[in-house]
MARDOTOR-32860 format. One line per 10 residues: number of its first residue (from 0); their letters; for each residue y negated, z negated, x negated of C-alpha. Coordinates in steps of 0.02 Angstrom, whole numbers, padded with zeros to 5 digits. Layout:
NUM> A> Y/Z/X | ...
***
This chain:
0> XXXXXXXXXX> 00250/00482/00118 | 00328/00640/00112 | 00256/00778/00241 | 00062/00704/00199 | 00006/00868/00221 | 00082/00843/00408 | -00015/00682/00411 | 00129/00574/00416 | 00141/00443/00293 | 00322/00324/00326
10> XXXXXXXXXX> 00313/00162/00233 | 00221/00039/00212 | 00041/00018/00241 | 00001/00022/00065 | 00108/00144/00021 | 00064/00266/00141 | -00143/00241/00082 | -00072/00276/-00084 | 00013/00447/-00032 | -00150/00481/00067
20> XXXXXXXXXX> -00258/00443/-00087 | -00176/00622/-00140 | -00227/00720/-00002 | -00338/00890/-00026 | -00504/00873/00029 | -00588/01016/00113 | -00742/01086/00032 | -00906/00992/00071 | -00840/00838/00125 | -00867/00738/-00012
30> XXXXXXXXXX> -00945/00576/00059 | -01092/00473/-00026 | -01079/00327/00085 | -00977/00253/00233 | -00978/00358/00375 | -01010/00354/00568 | -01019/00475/00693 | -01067/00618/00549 | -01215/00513/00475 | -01234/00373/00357
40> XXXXXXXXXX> -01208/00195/00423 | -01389/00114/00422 | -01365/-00025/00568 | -01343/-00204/00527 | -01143/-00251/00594 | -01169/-00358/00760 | -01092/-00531/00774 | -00929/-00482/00840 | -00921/-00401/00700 | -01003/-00522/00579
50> XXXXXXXXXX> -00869/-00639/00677 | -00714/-00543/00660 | -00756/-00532/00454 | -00790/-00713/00447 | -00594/-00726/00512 | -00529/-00623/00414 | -00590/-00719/00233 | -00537/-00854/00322 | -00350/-00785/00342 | -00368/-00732/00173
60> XXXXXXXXXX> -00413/-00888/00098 | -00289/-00963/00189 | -00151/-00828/00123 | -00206/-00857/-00044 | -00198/-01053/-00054 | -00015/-01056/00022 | 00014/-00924/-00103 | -00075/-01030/-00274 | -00002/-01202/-00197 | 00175/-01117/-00175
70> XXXXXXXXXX> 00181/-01035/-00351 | 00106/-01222/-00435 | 00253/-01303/-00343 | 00389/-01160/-00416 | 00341/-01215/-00579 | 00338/-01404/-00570 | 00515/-01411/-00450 | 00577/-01263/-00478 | 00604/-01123/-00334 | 00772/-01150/-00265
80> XXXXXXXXXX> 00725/-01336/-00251 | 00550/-01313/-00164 | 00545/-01292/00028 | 00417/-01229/00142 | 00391/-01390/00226 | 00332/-01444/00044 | 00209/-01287/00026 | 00139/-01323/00203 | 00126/-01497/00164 | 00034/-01481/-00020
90> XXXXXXXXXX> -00075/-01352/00055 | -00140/-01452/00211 | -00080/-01307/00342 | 00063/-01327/00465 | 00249/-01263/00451 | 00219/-01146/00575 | 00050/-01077/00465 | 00139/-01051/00319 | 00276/-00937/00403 | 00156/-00838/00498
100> XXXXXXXXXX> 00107/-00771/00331 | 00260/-00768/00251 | 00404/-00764/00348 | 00540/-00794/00202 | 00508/-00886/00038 | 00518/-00757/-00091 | 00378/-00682/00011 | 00290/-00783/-00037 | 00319/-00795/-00221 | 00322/-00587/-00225
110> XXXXXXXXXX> 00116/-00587/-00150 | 00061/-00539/-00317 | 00156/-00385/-00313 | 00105/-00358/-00169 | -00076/-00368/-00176 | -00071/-00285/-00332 | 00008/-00108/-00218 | -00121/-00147/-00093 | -00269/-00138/-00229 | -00220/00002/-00304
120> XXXXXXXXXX> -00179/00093/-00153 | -00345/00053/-00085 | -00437/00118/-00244 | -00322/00280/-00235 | -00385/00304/-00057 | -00576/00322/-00121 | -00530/00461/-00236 | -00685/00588/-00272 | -00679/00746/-00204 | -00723/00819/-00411
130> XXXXXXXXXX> -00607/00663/-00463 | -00439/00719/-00566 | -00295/00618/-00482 | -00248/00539/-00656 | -00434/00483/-00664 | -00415/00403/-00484 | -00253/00335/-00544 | -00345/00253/-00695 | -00477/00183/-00605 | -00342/00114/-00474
140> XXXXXXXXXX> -00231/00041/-00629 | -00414/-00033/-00696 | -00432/-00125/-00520 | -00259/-00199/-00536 | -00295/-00272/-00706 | -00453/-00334/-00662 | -00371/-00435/-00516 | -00236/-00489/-00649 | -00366/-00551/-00757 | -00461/-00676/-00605
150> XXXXXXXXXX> -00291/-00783/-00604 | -00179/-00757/-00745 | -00115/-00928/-00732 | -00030/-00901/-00568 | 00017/-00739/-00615 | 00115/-00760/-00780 | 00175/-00920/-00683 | 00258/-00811/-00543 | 00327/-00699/-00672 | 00424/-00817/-00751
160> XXXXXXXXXX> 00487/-00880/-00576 | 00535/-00731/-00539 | 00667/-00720/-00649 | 00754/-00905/-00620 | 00889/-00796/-00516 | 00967/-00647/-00480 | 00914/-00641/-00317 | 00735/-00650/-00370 | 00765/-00506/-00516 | 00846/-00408/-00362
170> XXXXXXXXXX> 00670/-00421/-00270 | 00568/-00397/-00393 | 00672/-00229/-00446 | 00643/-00169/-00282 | 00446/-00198/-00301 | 00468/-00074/-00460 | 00546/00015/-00357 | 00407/00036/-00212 | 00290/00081/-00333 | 00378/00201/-00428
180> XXXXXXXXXX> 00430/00280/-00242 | 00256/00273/-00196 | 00183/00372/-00362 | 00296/00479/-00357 | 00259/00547/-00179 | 00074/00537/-00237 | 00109/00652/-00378 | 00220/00759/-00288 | 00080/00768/-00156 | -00045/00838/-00274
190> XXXXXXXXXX> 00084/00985/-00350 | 00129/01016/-00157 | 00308/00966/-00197 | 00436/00901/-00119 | 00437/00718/-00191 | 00664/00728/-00186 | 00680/00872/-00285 | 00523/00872/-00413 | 00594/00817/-00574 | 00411/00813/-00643
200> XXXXXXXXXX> 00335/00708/-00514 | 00474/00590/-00543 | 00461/00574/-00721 | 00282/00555/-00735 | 00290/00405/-00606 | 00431/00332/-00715 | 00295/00353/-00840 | 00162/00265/-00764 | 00273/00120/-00704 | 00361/00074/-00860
210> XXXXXXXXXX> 00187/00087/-00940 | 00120/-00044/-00799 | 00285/-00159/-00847 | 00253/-00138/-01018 | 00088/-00205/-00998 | 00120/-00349/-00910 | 00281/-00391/-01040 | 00144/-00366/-01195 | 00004/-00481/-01096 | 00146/-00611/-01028
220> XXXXXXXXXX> 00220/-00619/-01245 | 00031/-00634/-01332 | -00094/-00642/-01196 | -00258/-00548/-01249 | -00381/-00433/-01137 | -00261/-00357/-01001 | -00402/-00234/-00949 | -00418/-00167/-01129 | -00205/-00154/-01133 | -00214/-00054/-00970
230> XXXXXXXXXX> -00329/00088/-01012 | -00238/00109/-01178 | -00067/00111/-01073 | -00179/00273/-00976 | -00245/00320/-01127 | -00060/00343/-01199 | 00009/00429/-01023 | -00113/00565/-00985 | -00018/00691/-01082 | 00139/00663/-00987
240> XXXXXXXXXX> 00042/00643/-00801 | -00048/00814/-00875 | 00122/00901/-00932 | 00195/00858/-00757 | 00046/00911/-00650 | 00076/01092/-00736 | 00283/01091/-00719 | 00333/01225/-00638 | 00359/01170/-00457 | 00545/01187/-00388
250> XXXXXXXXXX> 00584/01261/-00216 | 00579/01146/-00075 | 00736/01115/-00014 | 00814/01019/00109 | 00938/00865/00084 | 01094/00885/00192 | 01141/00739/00257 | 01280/00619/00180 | 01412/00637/00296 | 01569/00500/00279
260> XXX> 01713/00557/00203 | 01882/00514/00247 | 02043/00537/00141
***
């Protein structure tokens, strides 16, 4: 997501809406509505259309009942001893189904995390043009919650999964790791830093995503109203996210390139 400005994001799809969510909008085009060719969409969407939506919450129900029936069979066999031929099998879809959607089986058990990127990066990308990027980052942290709190059976369930081996810890340290990447190009975005070499940026992401972890460890231990625990996790990094937004921004530099070295 570095070079946004350029209008290249690299990474993943959600990733790269997330860095996007950051970029400078010019003045006046703050938009009221969904857009198309300059003016306000007032048609009714035609029945390819109509058609082509229909398929897609199909695909997405489909997605998420491999995903619920998968997780359900982690915690009754365990996730080493469960196969995809079971999953298909207890959710009434083919083999070949299931690994169109998830083409390895921790894929499957990591579609939380997953979704959770994509619905905050979504709710990034609708940031108001006289909306402070902590407040977008709030109200994206608010969405993610709020998704939490529709299924937190399967989702404390996948947690615990999660860590049955190292392999799985592995994986899900590298979903920390996406989203701490991904904030931290966001935040460098907004100082117009480079995302390598801006200490700041870097430590308020490390901010926001031990403050997301911490969350989900205090809701996983006790329970209670996830929503409420996430706006007092924002409530409690502001200062930092403020601090940072007002570092002084280092010189952009570039990174040479490792080069091998031989003895």
């Amino acid at each position: 997501m570095h070079g946004v400005a350029a209008g290249h994001c690299p990474g993943n799809e959600a990733a790269a809406r997330l860095a996007r969510g950051a970029c400078r909008r010019p003045a006046g085009s703050c938009r009221t509505g969904p857009l198309k060719d300059g003016g306000l969409v007032t048609t009714a969407p035609d029945r390819s259309q109509q058609s082509a939506s229909l398929r897609d919450r199909l695909r997405i129900q489909t997605r998420d009942e491999i995903y619920r029936t998968a997780i359900d069979l982690f915690v009754a066999n365990g996730y080493e001893a469960t196969t995809m031929d079971e999953i298909a099998d207890a959710a009434g879809v083919s083999r070949r189904t299931v690994y169109r959607y998830f083409p390895l089986k921790e894929d499957v058990l990591f579609e939380g995390p997953r979704r959770w990127l994509e619905v905050f990066s979504s709710t990034v990308a609708t940031r108001r043009c006289d909306e402070s990027l902590f407040d977008a980052v709030r109200r994206a942290g608010i969405a993610v919650a709020e998704h939490l709190a529709q299924d937190p059976v399967h989702v404390q369930a996948g947690r615990r999964v999660s860590k049955e081996s190292s392999a799985l810890r592995s994986r899900a340290g590298l979903a920390t790791a996406e989203w701490t990447d991904a904030i931290t190009r966001l935040l460098a975005a907004e100082r117009d830093a480079d995302p390598r070499t801006d200490l700041a940026a870097a430590v308020g992401a490390g901010a926001l995503v031990h403050g997301i972890g911490a969350v989900g460890r205090v809701w996983a231990a006790g329970g209670g109203d996830v929503v409420a625990m996430t706006r007092q996790m924002h409530d409690l990094v502001e200062p930092m996210w403020q601090r940072a937004l007002a570092a002084p921004i280092p010189p952009h530099t570039v990174q040479p390139d490792a080069k091998e070295v031989t003895p």
